[in-house]
Structure formats: C-alpha cells, structure tokens
N, C-alpha and C positions, 0 to 999 in steps of 0.2 A: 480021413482024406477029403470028405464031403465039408469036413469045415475048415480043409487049407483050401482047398478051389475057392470057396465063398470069400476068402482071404484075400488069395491074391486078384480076385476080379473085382474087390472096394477098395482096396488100402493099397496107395501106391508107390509103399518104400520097399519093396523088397527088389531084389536085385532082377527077378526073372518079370516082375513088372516095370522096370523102369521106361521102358518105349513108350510114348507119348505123343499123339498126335498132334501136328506145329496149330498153335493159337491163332484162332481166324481173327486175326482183329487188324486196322488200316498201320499199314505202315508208310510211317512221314518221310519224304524226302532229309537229306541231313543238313542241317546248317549248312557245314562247307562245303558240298559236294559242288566237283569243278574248282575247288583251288588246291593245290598242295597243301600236303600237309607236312608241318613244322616238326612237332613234336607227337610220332605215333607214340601216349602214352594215354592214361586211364580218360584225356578228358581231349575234345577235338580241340583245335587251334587253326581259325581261319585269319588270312592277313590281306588286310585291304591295298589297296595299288599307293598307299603314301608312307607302307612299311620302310623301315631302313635296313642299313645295311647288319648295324649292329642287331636287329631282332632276327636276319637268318644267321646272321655267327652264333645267336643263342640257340636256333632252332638245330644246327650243326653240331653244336657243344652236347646239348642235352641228347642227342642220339645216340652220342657215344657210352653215355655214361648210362642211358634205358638200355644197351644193347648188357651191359656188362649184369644188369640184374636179372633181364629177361630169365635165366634159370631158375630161380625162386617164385617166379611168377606162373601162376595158373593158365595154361595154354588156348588159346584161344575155343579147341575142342572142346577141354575141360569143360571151362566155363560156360559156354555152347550147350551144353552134358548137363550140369548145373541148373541153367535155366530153363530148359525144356523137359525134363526129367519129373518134374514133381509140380507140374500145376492143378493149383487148388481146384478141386473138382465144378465141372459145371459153369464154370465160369467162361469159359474158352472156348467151349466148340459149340459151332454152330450160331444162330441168330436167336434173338431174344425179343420178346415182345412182351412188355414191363410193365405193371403196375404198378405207380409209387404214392407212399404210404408215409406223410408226415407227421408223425408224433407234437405235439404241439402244447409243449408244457408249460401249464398255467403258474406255477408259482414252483418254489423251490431253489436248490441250487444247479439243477439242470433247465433251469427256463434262462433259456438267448436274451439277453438285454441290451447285445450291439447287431441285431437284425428284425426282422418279423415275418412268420412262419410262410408268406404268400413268396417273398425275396427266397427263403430256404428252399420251395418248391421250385422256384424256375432255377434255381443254382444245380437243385436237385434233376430237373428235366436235360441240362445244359450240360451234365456229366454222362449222361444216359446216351444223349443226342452226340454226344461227341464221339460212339464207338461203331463201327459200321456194323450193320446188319442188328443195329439195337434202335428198337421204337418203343415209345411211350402210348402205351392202349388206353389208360387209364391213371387215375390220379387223383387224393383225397389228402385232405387238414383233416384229422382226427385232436379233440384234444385229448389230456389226458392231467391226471393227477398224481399217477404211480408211474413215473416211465422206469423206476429202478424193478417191478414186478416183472415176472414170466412172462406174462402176454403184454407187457408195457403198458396198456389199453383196460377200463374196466371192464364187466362183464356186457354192458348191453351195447358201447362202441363195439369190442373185439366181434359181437355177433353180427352189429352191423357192418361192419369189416367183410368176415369170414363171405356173410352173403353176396357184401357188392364185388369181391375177388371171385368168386366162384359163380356167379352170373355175367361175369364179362369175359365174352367167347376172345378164345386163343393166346389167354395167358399163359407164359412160359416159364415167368420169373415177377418175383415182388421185388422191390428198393425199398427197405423199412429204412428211410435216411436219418438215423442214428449213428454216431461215430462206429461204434461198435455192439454187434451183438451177444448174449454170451453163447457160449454152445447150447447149453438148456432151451434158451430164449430161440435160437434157430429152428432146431430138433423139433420146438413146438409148433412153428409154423408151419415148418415143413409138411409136418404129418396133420397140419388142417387144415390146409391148403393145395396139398397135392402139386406143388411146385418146388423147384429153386428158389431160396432166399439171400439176396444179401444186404448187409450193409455198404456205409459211407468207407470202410476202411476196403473192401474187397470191390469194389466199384473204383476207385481214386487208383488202387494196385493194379489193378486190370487196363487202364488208363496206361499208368507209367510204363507197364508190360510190354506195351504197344508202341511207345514213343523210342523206349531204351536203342541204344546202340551201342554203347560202348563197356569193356568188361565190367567198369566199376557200376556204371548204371543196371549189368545184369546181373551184377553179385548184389549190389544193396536189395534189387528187386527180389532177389532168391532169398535173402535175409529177412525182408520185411513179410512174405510168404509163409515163414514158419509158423507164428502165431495162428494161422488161416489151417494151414494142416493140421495142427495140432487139435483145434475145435473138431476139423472133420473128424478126425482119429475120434474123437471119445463118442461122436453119434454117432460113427459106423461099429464102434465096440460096441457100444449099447446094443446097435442091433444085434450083434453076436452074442450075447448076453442074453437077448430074448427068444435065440434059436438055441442058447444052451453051451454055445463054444467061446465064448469072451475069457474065461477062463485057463483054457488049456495051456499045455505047454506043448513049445517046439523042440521036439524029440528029447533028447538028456539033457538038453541046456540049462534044465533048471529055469526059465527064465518063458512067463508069459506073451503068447503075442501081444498084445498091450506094451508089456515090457520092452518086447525086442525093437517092434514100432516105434518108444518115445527113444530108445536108444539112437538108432538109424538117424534119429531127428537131429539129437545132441548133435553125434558124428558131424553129420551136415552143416551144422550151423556151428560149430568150430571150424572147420573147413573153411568156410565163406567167410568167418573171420579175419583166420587167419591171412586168408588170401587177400582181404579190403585192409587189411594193415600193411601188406607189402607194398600194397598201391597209395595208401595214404603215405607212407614214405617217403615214396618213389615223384608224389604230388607233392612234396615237400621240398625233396630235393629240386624239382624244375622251378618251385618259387622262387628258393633262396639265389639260382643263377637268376631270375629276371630280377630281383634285388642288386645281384650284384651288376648287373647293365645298367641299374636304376631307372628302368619303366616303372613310372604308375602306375595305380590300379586301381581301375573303378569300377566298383561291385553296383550293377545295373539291377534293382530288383522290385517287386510288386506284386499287387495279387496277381491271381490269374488273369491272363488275359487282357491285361493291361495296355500292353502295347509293346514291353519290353526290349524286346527283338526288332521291330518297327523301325524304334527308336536310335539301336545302335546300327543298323542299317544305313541311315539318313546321318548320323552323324559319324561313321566310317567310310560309307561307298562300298561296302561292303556288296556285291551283286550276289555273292553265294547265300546270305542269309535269306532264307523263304520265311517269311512270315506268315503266321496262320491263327485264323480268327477262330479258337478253337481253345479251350480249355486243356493245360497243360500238354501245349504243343512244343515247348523246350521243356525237355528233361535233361540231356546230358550237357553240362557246361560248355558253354566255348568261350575263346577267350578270342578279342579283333582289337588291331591296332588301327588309332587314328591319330592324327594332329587337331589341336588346338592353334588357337591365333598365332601364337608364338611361335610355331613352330615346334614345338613340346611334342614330343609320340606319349601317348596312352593306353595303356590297356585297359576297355572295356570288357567284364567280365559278364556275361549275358549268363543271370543264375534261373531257377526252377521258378515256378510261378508260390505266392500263397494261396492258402484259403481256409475259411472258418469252419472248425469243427474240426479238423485235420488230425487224426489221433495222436499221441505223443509216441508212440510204437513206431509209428509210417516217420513221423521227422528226428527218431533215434536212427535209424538205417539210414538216413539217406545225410545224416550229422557231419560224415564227412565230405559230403558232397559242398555243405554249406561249409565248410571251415574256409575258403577261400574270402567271406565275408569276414570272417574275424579277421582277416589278416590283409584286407585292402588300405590304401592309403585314403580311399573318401566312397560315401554310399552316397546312390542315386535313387530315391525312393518315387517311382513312377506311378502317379494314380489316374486311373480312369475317372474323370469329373463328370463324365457323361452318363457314367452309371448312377441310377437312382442309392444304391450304397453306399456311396463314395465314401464317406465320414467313416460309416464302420467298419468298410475296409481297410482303412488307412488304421483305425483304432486292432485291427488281428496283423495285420502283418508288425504296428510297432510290439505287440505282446509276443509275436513270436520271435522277434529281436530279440526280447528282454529276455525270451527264455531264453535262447541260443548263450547271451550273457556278453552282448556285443560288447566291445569298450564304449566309456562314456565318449571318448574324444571321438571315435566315429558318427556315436549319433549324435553328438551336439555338432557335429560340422555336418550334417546330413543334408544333402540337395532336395528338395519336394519338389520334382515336375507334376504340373498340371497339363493330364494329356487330353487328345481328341477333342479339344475345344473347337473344333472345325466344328462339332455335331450340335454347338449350343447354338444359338442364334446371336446372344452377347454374353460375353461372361468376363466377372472381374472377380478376382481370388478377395477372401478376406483376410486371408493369412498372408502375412508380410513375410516377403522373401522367398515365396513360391515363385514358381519360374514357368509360365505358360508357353504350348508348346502345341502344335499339331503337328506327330511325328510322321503320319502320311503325306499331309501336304508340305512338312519342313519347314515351317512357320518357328518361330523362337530361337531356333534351334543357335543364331550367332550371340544370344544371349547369355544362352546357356554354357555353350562353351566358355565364356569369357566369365561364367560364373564357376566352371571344374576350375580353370584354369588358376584363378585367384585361392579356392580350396586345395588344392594341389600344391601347390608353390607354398603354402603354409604351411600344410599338413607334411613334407618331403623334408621340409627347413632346406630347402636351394633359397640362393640367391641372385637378386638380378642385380649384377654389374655393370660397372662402364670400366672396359678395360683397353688400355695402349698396347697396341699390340706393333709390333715392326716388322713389315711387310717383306723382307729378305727373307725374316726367318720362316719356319712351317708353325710360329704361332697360330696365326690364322685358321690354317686348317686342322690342326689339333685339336680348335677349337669349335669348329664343325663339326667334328668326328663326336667329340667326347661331353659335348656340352648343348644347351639350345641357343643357336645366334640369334638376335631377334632384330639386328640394327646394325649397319657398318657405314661410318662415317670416316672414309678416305681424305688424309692430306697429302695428296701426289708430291710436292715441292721438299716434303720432310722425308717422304719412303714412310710411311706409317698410319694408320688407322685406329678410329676408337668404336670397339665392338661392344654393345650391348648385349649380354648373355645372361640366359640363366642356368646357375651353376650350385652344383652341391659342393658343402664346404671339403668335402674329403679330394674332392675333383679340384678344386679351385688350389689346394693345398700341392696335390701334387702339379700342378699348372706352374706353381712358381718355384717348385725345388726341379722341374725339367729345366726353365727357360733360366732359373736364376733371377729369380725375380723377388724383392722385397718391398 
C-alpha cells in the first residue's frame, strides 16, 4: 500500500489521479474575437468587412455538413479532460525563476552553422520572457565537445556549472536549450542541481499550451506531451526502483506498474490520434468547398515573430486580428478574407510561426496543422530584416519547407516580403523580387498585392477576359456573382457592355453553355 500511495502522488495516469490543477500561464486574446464566426470547426475563421457574399454561403454550407459529423468528434469536455488531465510535471504551476544554460558545440554534427551561440541565448531568453511569471535570474555559454554525453558538458565546465547554478539565490528551474534532453540526461541534473529541468522541446510545448484554443490545437498539444511523460515515467520508476517498488505488480493483472503506466500512455495517444484524424478530415472537407467557391489561398508564413499576423491585418482590415510582439503568439490557424486590386477575394491563411532547433517530434504533431501549406495556391514567406539573423532565419524556415515536402511549384512561385523596414534607417533588398514592406506602418503593401495578385492568377490558371456581354440579359450580374469584374465599358446606344473579368476556365465554360454563347 506504502508503494501504491507513493504511486499515485508521482505518476499521473491513473485514473484516481487524473485532477490537475489549470496551467498558470497568460492567456492570449483570440484572433477573431468580436467577429463571427464562419465555420465553428478545428481551426477559427475571421472575415474582414470586404468578404462576399459567396464566402458566408460557404461559411452556411459548411455548418451543415460539421453538424452532421460532430458525433464522431471528441466533445469539447473531452478534449478539455484531455488537455488538462496529464500535464508534464513542474512545468505548469506556479512562477519560475530560470537559469539558462547554453551548450555551445565546438565541432561536430551538432554544432549550429546557420546561427551563433550569443543569437541562441537571446532566442533562448525571448521564449523564457515570453511566459508570465517566468524570469531569467541567470544565464551562461558553456562550450562543450561531448554534447551527445550524460552531463553534455566535460567534467571541469559541468562543476563549474553545478557551482555557478547553486550559488545563484532563488533558482527554481535550469533551460539547458537543447532540442531535447534524454531522461538519463535530465534525472542527472535534476538530482545535482536540486531543481526543475528543461529543455527547448518542454519550454516551446509549454508556450503553445498557453496560446492553444481550439480542439485541434489541444489534441496536437496533448500529442506532442507524450514523449515529455514518458521520460518522466522512467525517472519517477527509477525512483521507485531505488525504494524497492518499480517492480511490483498491480494486484493479479500480471502486469507491472511500469507496464500499466506505458499502457494508459498508448491508450491515450491512440485516442488523440484518432480524434486529430476525424478533424484532419473534417479540415479537408471545408477545403475542398472553398475550392469549390474557388477562393485563393495564401499560406502567410515565417519565423517567429515575424510580423505575420501584422501583416495580414493591414492587408485585410481585419480589426479582430491582435497582434502581438511575442514569440509564438498565433498558434491556432486562422484563415481572413481580403481583396486584391482587382477585386479578387483571397484567403489569407495566417500559419504558426518557425524556429531553429525545433525538434522533428513537436512539428510531427502539429503536421496537420501545416497541411494547409501543402495545399495553398501561393506562399508568402515573411522575414524580419530587422533581425540581426535574418539570412539564417530565412535558411530554417526554407529547411523546414523541404522537410514538410512542400511542392516545387509553391516554392518556386514563393513571395519573400521584406518586413519592418520602417526599423532600418535605409534599406535596399539584394535579392531581386523581394518585396519590401513595413506592415505596421502599411508601406509596400499596394505592391504587394499586385505581386499575389499576378502569382495567383497563374498559379489558379483563371483568365482575364474581355467579354460582350448584353445588358437585357442578367449576363452582367452573373458575372459579378461568379467571376472577378475588374472593368465595364458601357455602349448605351447598342444596350451592351465589354466587361473585363477574371475567370476560371470551368466558370467561363459554363458562362457560355448558360447564355449560349460561342
């Protein structure tokens, strides 16, 4: 009995410990809060005041056909249950006050060659700074030659380590900013340090924890979480091991706590699976209707912090978009309609931010959040020029493209905005075909458009016509409705008009089996 109590007061999958106290960490205002909403489904949808009519027939269509799957779907409770139920220890409650601790590898295949170790420290300060009630006490560049070793560090750093962590008053928690630690690698800290440890993957989750709102954003969250449990599990076994009960079993089941614990885990994480497939579906299906409206789609993306959100603000009018100068302050997609010159509606798709180091675990979970990238009609690739990184930012987010396994034709039609040039005093791009932009001030931005606009119109295969149209009949407005007008040049004396449109060949097709037109 003395080693179920000890049990169920460390390890927090069993059923009678499930209660969790709620994660102290800031929560962001939403994107769209204050506009309707379109389509209550995995991801928000805000629409600016130049939406039409055809994108609430969408928003109307697609409610009917979420209402009819909602029973397959994991209840909002659930999911709620889900995400609060099993967060990774220590990480959550209460304030933190941080030592962080950058490993700084001199050669090998873990030494960084598109940053330098001083940039990874404020990257490192800047994720820390970004959680409330979390402050930076303390802070060191350690190098190292073993980062693949137990203590990462040789023996006479790790001591000078141990000493300068252990002489600086009201340390609560270390940042060893490493992608990932292993459990060994933690367990050892832990226990010579007398702290909380984490890395870059449990800091960055803890981040997104805080941003989430919507179910899919709290089931990837809950997904990406397993791995993090799972290390706990084996240093809390260990310690059970060392008082002698790691071993045992529960009651006749045959079957070790250890056992029962990685089971509960599986459980879980089939669960979350399965439930992020009914949504990725369910995400498929509302694509394939804004296909069939044929709105564009412009996947908005960048490192962190970029400007992203800024950006699609200023060039939607979007008022409910809050932007915020804050490291992965959008998490959950949204998607906002704007117009182009022509009068063209588009979907801006406003995705998660990148960033370097980012473990391949944390952007498997959240894969389907990005699938909306694989399947846009043109990418907006937003760089901060003002950042002393800029180059090697630009260099991790195209590598996370290539992982992702974008199409070539997206990224060879890719837009590069050059942002926040407001902050330089003069700045001229050396790469030809960048498109400069200060999306705070709304500088470039008639440029830019007229740069989607040209990308789109190619990428779409529409066509811009001049088409006679005969002012009796409701050509004209058929052609409002279903097409972009960009031009009408009126012959009163004839009863008829030549409209300039752009049109998809499928539209244009049935345009002239309506009206009988050859």
């Amino acid at each position: 009995m003395k080693t179920l109590r000890f049990v169920h007061s460390r390890l927090p999958l069993f059923p009678r410990s499930c209660q969790r106290p709620a994660v102290a960490c800031r929560l962001l205002p939403t994107s769209h809060r204050g506009q309707p909403p379109v389509l209550q489904s995995n991801r928000s949808l805000a629409l600016s005041a130049s939406s039409l009519k055809n994108w609430k027939d969408l928003g109307s269509s697609s409610h009917t056909e979420e209402e009819e799957e909602d029973g397959d779907l994991l209840e909002e409770t659930e999911v709620e249950e889900l995400f609060q139920q099993h967060v990774p220890a220590g990480i959550g409650q209460g304030q933190h006050r941080v030592f962080i601790v950058h490993p700084d590898v001199k050669w090998g295949s873990r030494k960084q060659n598109l940053t330098t170790a001083e940039l990874m420290m404020a990257e490192a300060e800047g994720l820390v700074n970004t959680l409330d009630n979390w402050t930076v006490v303390d802070k060191i560049i350690l190098s190292t030659k073993t980062p693949e070793k137990k203590k990462i560090f040789g023996k006479g750093n790790f001591q000078l380590l141990t000493g300068k962590i252990r002489g600086t008053p009201g340390v609560t928690a270390v940042f060893v900013n490493v992608d990932r630690l292993s459990s060994v690698s933690e367990r050892e800290f832990e226990e010579t340090w007398g702290v909380k440890v984490f890395d870059r993957y449990s800091v960055v989750l803890h981040i997104f924890r805080c941003n989430a709102r919507t179910k899919e954003a709290k089931l990837q969250i809950s997904l990406a979480e397993i791995p993090l449990l799972r290390s706990r599990l084996k240093n809390d076994m260990a310690d059970l091991d060392q008082q002698g009960g790691g071993a045992r079993y529960i009651g006749g089941s045959g079957e070790t706590l250890y056992e029962v614990q990685q089971r509960l885990l599986k459980e879980r994480e089939t669960r979350i699976r399965s439930a992020l497939e009914k949504l990725r579906r369910k995400r498929h299906l509302l694509r394939s209707q804004r296909k069939h409206r044929e709105f564009p789609t412009v996947s908005v993306l960048g490192y962190t912090n970029c400007g992203k959100t800024t950006l699609i603000k200023a060039l939607t009018g979007d008022s409910g978009l809050q932007p915020r100068n804050q490291l992965f302050a959008t998490l959950d997609v949204t998607v906002h309609a704007g117009q182009l010159p022509s009068h063209m509606t588009v979907l801006y798709v406003d995705t998660i931010g990148f960033l370097s180091q980012l473990p391949h675990q944390l952007i498997d979970s959240f894969s389907a959040t990005l699938e909306d990238i694989i399947h846009s009609d043109l990418l907006v690739h937003v760089r901060d020029v003002s950042h002393p990184e800029t180059v090697n930012q630009k260099a991790n987010v195209l590598n996370v493209l290539r992982n992702l396994q974008i199409p070539h034709r997206l990224l060879d039609s890719m837009i590069e905005v050059h942002n926040k040039i407001d902050l330089l005093g003069s700045y001229e791009s050396s790469e030809p075909g960048a498109v400069l932009i200060s999306a705070l001030q709304q500088r470039g931005l008639d440029e830019l458009k007229r740069a989607v606009e040209q990308e789109v119109v190619k990428s779409t295969g529409k066509q811009i016509l001049d088409l006679r149209v005969n002012l009796s009949s409701p050509q004209l407005s058929w052609l409002y409705k279903e097409a972009t007008v960009q031009d009408v040049q009126v012959n009163a004396e004839e009863g008829s008009a030549v409209v300039k449109v752009i049109i998809s060949a499928a539209d244009h097709g049935r345009y002239k089996k309506l009206f009988e037109i050859r």
